[in-house]
C-alpha positions in Angstrom: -27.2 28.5 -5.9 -26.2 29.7 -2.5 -28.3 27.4 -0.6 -27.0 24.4 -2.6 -23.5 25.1 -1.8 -24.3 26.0 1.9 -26.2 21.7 1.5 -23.0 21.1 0.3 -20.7 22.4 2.6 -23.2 21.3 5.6 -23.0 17.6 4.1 -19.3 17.2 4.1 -18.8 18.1 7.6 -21.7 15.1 8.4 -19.9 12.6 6.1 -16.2 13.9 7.9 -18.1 13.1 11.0 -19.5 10.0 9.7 -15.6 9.2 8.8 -14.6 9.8 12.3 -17.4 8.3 14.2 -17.0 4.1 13.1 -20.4 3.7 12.5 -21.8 2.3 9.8 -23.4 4.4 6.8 -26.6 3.3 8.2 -26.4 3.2 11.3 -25.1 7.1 11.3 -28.1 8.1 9.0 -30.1 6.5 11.4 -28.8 8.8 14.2 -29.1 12.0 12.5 -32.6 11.3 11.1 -31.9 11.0 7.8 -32.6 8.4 5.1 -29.9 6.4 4.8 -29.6 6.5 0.5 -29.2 10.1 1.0 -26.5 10.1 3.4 -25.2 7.4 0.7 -25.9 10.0 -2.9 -24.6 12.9 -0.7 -21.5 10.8 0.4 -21.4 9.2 -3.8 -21.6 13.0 -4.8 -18.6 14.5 -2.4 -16.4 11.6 -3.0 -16.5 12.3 -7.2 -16.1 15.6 -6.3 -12.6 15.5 -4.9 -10.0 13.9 -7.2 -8.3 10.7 -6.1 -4.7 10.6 -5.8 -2.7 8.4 -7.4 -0.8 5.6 -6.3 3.1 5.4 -8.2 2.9 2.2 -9.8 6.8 2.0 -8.9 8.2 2.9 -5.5 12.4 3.4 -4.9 13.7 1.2 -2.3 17.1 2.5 -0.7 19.0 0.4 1.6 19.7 1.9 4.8 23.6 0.7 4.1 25.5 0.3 1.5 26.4 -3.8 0.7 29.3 -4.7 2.0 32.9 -4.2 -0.2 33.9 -7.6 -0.3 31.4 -10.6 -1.7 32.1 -14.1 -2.3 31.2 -14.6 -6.3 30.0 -17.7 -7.7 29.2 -18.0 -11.3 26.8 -21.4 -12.0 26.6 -23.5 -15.5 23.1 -22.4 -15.8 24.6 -18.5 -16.0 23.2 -18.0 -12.5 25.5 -15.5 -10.2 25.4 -15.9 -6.1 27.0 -13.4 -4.3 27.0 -13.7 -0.9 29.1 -11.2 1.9 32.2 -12.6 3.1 31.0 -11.0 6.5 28.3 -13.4 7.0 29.6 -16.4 4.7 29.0 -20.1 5.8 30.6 -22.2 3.8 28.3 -25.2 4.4 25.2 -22.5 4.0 27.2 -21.7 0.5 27.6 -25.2 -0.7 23.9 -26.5 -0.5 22.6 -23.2 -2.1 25.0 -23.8 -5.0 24.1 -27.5 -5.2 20.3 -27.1 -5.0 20.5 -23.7 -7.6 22.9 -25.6 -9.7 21.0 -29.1 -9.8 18.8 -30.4 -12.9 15.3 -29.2 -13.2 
């Protein structure tokens, strides 16, 4: 049991190596002398060995400032709201996106 764990131990610093080294699987086997579907099991076998984190399915956005106090409101037939910051408002800017939002499919 010993000597498989010393194997063990001995193939995941090659495969950190291989990590580090930009070679290619086979190409890295290659230069160590070994078969490359070895290199591959040995690389299968640490892998499912070592439990995957996982990824949050939903990540929290915060906005470096908070919006601005004072919005321009405009409420459309369709139920639609536009709010848009009286700091950067343009009233020609305002009036096509109202027309084109606000316009029959």
């Amino acid at each position: 049991m010993r000597q498989a764990t010393r194997r063990a131990r001995e193939m995941a610093r090659l495969v950190a190596r291989w990590e580090r080294s930009g070679l290619t699987q086979a190409a890295f086997a290659r230069q160590c002398g070994m078969s490359v579907h070895t290199f591959m099991w040995w690389r299968h076998r640490l892998r499912a060995s070592v439990p995957v984190p996982r990824t949050p399915r939903f990540t929290e956005i915060v906005l470096a400032a908070p919006p601005p106090a004072v919005v321009a409101e405009v409420v459309l037939r369709n139920g639609w709201v536009v709010r848009v910051p009286l700091t950067s408002l343009d009233a020609t800017a305002v009036r096509t996106l109202v027309a084109t939002l606000d316009a029959p499919c």
